[in-house]
C-alpha positions in Angstrom: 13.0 -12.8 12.3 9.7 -13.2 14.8 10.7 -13.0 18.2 8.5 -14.9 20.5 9.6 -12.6 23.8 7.5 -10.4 25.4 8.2 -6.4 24.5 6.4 -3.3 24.8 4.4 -1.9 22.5 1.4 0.9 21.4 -1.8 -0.5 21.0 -2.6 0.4 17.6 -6.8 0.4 18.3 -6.6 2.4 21.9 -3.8 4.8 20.6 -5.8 8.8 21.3 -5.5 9.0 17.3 -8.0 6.6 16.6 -10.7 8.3 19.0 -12.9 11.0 17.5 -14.4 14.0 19.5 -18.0 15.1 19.5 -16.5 18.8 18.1 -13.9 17.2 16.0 -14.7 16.0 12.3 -13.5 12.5 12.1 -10.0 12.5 10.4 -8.2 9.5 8.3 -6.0 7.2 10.2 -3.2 7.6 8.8 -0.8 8.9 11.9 -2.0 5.6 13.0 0.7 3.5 10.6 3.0 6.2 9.8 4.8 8.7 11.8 3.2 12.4 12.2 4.1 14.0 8.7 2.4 15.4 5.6 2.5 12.3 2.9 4.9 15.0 0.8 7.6 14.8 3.6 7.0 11.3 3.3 7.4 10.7 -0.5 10.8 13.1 -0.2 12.0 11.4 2.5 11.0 7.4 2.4 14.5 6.8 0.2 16.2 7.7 3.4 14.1 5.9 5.4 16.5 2.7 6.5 14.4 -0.7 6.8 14.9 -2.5 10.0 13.0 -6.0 10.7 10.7 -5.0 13.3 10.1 -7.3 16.9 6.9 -8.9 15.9 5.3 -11.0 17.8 4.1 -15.2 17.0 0.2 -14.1 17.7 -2.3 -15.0 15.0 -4.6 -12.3 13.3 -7.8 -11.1 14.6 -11.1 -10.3 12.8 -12.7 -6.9 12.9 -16.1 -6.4 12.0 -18.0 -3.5 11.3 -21.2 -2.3 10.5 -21.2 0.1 7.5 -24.9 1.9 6.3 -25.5 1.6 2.6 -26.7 4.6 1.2 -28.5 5.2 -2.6 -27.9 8.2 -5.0 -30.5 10.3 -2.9 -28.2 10.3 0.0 -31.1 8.4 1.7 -29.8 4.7 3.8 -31.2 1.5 2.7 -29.7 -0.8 4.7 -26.4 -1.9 6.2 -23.2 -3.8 5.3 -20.8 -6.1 6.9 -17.2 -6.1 6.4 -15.3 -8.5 8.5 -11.6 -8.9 7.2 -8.2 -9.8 8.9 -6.1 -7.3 10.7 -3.3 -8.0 12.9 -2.7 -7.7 16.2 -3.0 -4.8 18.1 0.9 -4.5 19.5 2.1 -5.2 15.5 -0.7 -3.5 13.2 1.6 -0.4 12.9 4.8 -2.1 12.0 3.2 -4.4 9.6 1.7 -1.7 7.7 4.5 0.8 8.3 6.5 -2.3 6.2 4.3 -2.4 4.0 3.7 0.7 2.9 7.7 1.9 2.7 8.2 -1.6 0.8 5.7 0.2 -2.0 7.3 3.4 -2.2 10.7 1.5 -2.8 9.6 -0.7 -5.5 8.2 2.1 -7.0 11.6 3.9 -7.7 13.0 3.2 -11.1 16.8 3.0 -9.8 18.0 4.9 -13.6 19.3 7.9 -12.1 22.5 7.6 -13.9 25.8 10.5 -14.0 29.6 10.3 -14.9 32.1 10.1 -13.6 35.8 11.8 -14.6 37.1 8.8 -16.4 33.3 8.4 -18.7 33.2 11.9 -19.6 33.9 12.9 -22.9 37.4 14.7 -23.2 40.3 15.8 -21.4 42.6 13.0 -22.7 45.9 15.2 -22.8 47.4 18.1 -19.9 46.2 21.4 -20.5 49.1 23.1 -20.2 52.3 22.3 -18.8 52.6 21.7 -15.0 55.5 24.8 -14.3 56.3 28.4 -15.4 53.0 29.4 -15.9 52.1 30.7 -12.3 48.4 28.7 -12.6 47.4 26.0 -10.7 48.7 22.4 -11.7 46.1 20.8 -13.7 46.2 17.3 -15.2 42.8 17.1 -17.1 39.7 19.4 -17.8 37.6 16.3 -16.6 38.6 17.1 -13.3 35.2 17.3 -11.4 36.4 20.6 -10.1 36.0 22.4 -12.9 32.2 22.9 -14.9 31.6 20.1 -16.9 33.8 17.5 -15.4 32.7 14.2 -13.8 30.4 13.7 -11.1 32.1 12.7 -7.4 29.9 9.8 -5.8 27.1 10.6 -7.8 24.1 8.0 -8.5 24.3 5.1 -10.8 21.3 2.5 -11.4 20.5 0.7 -8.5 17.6 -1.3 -7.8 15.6 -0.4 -5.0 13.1 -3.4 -4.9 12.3 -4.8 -1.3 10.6 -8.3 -1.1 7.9 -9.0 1.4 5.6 -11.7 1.9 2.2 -12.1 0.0 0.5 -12.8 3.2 2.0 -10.0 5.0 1.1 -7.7 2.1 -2.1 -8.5 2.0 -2.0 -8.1 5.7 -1.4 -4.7 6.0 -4.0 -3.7 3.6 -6.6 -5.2 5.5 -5.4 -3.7 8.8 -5.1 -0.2 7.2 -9.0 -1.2 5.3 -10.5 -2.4 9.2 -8.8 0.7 11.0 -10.5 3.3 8.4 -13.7 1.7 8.4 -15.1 4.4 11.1 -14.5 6.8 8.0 -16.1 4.9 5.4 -19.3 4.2 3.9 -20.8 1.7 1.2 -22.9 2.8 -1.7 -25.0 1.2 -4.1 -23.6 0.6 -7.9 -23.8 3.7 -9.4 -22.3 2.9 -13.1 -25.4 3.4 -15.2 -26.3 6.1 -13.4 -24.6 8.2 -15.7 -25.7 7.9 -18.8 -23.2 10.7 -20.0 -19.9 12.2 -18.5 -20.8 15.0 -16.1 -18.1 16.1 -13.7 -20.8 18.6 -11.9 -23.3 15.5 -11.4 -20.6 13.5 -9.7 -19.8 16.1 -7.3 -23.6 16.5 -6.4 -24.1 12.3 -6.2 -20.9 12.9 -3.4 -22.2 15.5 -1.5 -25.0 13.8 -1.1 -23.4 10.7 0.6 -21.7 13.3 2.6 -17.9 13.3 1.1 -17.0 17.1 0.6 -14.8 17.2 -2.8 -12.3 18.7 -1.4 -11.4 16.1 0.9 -9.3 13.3 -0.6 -11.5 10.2 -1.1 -10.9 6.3 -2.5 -13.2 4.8 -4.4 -13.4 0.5 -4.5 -15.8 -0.5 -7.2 -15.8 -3.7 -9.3 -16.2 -2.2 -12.7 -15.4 1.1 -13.7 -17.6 2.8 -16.3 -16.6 5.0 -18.9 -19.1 7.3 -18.1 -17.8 7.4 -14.2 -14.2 7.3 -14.9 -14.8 10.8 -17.7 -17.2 12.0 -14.8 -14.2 11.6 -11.8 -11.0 12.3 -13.4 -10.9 15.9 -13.4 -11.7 15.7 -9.8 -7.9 15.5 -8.3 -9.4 14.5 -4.5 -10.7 11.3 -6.0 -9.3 7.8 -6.9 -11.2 5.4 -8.6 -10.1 1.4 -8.2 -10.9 -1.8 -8.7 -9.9 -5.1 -7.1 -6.9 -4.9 -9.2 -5.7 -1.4 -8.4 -6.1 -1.7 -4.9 -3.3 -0.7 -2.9 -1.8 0.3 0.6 -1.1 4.0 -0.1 -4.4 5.1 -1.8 -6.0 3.9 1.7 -3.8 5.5 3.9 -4.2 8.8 1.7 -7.7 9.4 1.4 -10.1 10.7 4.1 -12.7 9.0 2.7 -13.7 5.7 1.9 -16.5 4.4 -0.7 -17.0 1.1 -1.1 -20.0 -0.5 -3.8 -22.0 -3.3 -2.4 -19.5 -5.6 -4.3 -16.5 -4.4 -3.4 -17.6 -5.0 0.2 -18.3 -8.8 -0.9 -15.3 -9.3 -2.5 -13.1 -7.6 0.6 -14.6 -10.2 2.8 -13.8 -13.1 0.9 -10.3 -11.8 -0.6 -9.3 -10.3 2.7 -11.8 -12.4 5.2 -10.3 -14.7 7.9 -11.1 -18.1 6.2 -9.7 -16.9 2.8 -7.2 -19.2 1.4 -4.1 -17.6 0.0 -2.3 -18.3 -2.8 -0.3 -21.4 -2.4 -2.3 -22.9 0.4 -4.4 -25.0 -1.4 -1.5 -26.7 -3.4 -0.5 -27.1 -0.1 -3.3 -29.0 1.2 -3.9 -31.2 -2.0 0.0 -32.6 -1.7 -0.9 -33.1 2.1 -4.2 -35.3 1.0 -1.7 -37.1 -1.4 0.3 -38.0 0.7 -2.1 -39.3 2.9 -4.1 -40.9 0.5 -0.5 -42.8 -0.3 0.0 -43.8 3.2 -3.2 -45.4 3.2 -2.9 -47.3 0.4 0.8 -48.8 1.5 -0.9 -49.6 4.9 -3.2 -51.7 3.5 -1.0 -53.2 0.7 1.2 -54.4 4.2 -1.6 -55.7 5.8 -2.7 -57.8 2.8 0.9 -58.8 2.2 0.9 -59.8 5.8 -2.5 -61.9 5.8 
């Protein structure tokens, strides 16, 4: 539940992680959202991670803008890009996407892990031997999860692991995690028919040449995905290749690169801009012109009625 009172918190924006040294290559922004492990400690140990409702404040988003340079195959910049989206507020950014991205992890778990216990395994239905005069230990059944092959103490059964959270908070912490990496990002033009046949080597050149080493993990946001440039990237394991409808909140936090096409930076700014109308909000607003439209027209029918 949002709490209105004043608490304190960690800027997310003047945090020392976010700042970037002249000797220092910059670095993702990860540590930013999530707490200071490798993103393998994190997928071993995010089922034990207990969700809490964090104190969030009642402020409104904010808008960040930033100037990205487009650059062409050649490596060479032709121009610049805009990408203003919606990020929240400084003292709640990290536990909206900290929410966010542990909500993903748990609806990804299937819940089937599945064992037996004594009384569902097979066997065991009469007493081994008798309980005296045999100078062994008293044993009632060979399901007995003492002894190998017996039935599991406590162990799993299916569960379902799904965690709801809002669509706008969702799509909240994407754009926050989107705005905070944009210092590590850069925007490209379309590239798709550049390849007019699947070359894995050719892709790695085009990269270094917009300055992303290959060894570094990188996220790519393009519109439409070739065949050519999906043959060309897959056998590349640093690189992920989305669209609009793979997007998602740990591919962002996980790469150390960003790439974004000319289009995907349009579409960013009116999916994830600050006058973008969610889903929901505009059946909202038509019911709210009916019903004004209705009180209208029963005002007037009373005034006529009264004339």
């Amino acid at each position: 539940m949002a709490n209105c009172t004043a608490s304190p918190s960690i800027s997310c924006f003047s945090s020392p992680i976010f700042h970037t040294f002249p000797h220092q290559n910059p670095k993702p922004l990860i540590s930013a959202f999530i707490p200071l492990k490798p993103l393998k400690t994190l997928l071993l140990s995010h089922t034990h991670t207990r969700i809490t409702s964090p104190i969030i404040r009642c402020s409104l988003p904010t808008t960040s803008t930033s100037t990205l340079p487009v650059l062409s195959l050649d490596g060479s910049k032709v121009g610049e890009a805009t990408l203003s989206i919606k990020t929240a507020p400084p003292d709640t950014s990290r536990a909206v996407v900290h929410r966010g991205i542990i909500t993903d992890l748990n609806n990804k778990r299937r819940g089937t892990a599945s064992t037996l216990t004594r009384g569902e395994v097979r066997g065991g239905g009469r007493k081994p031997y008798q309980q005296k005069k045999t100078g062994r230990a008293r044993r009632g059944s060979q399901r007995t999860p003492l002894r190998r092959g017996g039935g599991v103490i406590f162990g799993p059964k299916p569960k379902d692991w799904t965690v709801k959270i809002n669509k706008k908070e969702k799509r909240l912490a994407i754009s926050t995690a989107i705005a905070s990496a944009a210092v590590n990002a850069v925007v490209v033009e379309e590239f798709g028919e550049a390849f007019e046949k699947p070359k894995t080597k050719e892709f790695i050149e085009v990269m270094r040449r917009w300055g992303i080493d290959p060894k570094e993990k990188s996220m790519f946001l393009v519109m439409d995905r070739s065949e050519n440039v999906v043959k060309s990237s897959r056998n590349i394991g640093t690189v992920k290749m989305l669209t609009p409808r793979t997007l998602n909140l740990f591919d962002v936090l996980n790469a150390d690169k960003l790439v974004f096409t000319k289009g995907a930076v349009v579409y960013l700014n009116e999916v994830y801009g600050y006058n973008c109308v969610g889903e929901g909000e505009e059946e909202e607003e038509e019911e709210f012109d009916e019903e004004e439209e209705w009180s209208e027209g029963t005002e007037e029918e009373n005034s006529e009625v009264a004339d």
